[in-house]
C-alpha positions in Angstrom: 38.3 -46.7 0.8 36.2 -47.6 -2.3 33.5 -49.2 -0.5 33.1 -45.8 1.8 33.1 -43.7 -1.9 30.6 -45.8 -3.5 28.4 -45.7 0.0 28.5 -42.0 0.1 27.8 -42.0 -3.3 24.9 -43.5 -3.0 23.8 -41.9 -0.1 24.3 -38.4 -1.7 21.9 -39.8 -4.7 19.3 -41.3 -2.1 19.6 -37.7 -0.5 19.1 -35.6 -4.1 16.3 -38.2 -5.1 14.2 -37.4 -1.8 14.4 -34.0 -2.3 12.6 -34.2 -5.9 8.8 -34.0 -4.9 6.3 -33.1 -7.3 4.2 -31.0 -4.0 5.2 -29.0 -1.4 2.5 -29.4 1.9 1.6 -26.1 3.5 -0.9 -23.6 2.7 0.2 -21.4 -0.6 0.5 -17.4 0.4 0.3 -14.6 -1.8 2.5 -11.2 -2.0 1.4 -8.1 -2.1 -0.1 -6.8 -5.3 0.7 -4.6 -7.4 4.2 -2.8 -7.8 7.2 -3.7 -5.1 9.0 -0.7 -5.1 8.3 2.9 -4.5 7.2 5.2 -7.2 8.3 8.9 -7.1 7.7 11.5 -9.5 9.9 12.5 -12.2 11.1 16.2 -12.3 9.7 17.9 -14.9 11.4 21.6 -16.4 9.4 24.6 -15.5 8.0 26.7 -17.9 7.2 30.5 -17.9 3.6 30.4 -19.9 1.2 30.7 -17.5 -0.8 27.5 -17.2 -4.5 27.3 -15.7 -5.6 25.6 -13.4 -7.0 22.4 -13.5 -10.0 21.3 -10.8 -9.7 17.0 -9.6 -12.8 15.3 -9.0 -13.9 15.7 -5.1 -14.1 12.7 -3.0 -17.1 12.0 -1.7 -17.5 12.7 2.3 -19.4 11.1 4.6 -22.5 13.0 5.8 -22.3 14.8 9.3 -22.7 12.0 12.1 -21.9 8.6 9.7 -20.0 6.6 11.1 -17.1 4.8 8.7 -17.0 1.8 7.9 -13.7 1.0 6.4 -12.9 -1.3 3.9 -10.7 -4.4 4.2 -7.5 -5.5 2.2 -9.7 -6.7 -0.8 -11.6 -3.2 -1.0 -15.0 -4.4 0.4 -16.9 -3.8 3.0 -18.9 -6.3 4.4 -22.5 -5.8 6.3 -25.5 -7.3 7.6 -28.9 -5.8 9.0 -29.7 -5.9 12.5 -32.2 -8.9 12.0 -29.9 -10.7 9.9 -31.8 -11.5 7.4 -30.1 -9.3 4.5 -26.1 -9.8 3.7 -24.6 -7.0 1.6 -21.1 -6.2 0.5 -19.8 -3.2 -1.2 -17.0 -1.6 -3.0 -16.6 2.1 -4.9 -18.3 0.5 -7.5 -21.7 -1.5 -6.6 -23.5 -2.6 -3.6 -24.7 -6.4 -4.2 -27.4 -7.8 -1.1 -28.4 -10.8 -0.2 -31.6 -12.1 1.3 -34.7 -13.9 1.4 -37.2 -11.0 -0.8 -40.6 -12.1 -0.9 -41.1 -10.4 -4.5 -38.0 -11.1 -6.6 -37.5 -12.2 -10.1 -37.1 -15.4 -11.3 -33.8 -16.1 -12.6 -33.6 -19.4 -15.2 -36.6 -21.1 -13.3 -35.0 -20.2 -9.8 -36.4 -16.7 -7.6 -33.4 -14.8 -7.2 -31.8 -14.1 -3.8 -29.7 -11.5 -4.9 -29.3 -7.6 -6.1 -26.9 -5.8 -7.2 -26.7 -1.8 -8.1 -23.9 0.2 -9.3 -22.8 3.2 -9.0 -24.1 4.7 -12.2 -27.8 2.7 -11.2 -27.7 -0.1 -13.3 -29.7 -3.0 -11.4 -29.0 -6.7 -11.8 -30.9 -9.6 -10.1 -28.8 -12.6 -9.6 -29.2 -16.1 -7.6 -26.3 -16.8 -5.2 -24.7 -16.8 -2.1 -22.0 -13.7 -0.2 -20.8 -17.0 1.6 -19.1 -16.5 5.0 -18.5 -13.1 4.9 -17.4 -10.8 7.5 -20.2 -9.0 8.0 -20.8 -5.9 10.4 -24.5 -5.5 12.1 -25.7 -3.0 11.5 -27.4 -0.4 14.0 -30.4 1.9 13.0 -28.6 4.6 12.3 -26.1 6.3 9.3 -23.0 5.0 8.0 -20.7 5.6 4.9 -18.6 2.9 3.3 -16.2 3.7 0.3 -18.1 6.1 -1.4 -21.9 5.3 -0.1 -24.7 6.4 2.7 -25.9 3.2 4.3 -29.4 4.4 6.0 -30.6 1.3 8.0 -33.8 1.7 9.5 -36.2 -1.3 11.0 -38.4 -0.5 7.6 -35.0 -1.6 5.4 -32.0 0.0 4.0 -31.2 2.7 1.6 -27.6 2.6 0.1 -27.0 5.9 -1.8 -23.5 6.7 -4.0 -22.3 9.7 -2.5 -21.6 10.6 -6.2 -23.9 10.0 -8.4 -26.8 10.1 -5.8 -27.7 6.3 -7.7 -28.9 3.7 -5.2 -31.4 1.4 -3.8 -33.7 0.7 -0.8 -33.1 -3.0 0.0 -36.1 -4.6 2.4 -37.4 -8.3 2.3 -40.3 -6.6 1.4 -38.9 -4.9 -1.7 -36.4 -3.1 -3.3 -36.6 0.2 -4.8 -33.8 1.8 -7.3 -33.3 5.1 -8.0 
């Protein structure tokens, strides 16, 4: 009866020793961001002063006949121009593009492939790469993505903050800020 002990012993501590790994294979997933639970608001006592009224910012709307491109899960949304040649991505806050300009700046010794405006119409040249990107061609026509007018045309593209009516026109040609 000892032997069968001191074999299941050691079994057991064979077992517990194969289960300490310093890695775990698979592919790592995230949660969702941000809170896990529901938030609802808190009563709050009424009073009887009159209180005036308070106005909210307005969203931005599309124009008449723009068709929506909506964002994906990180907030961006992803195009390309019909001849492929310029790669963009935007969010509420800046529109960054990507492509081959014939007259950009040099950034440290290198011509930069990249622009960038915000939405307040600061503009930034860069040198880099959108990667592989899920882009959307785009047609000659209107469109409106999280809070800007895309205008494509064959002569380039204007991008215009539905806001603060900043923007650029983005051609490999040039590109124009306002």
């Amino acid at each position: 009866m000892d032997g069968r002990l001191v074999l299941a012993s050691a079994l057991a501590a064979c077992a517990l020793v194969a289960g300490c790994q310093s890695g775990t294979d698979g592919t790592p997933v995230t949660g969702p961001s941000g809170p896990t639970e529901p938030s609802f608001p808190t009563a709050r006592p009424t009073t009887s002063r009159p209180t005036t009224p308070t106005t909210t910012p307005s969203t931005p709307k599309a124009p008449p006949a723009a068709q929506v491109l909506p964002p994906g899960d990180s907030g961006y949304v992803f195009i390309q121009t019909k001849s492929g040649q310029t790669r963009c991505q935007l969010n509420e806050e800046a529109v960054g593009c990507e492509a081959p300009f014939t007259n950009s700046p040099m950034q440290d010794g290198v011509r930069a492939n990249g622009v960038n405006v915000s939405a307040d119409g600061s503009v930034r040249w860069i040198v880099g790469n959108l990667g592989d990107i899920p882009a959307v061609t785009l047609d000659y026509r209107t469109y409106s993505a999280v809070g800007w007018t895309i205008d494509a045309s064959s002569d380039g593209t204007r991008f215009t903050n539905q806001r603060t009516k900043h923007g650029m026109f983005v051609s490999i040609e040039k590109v124009e800020t306002f």
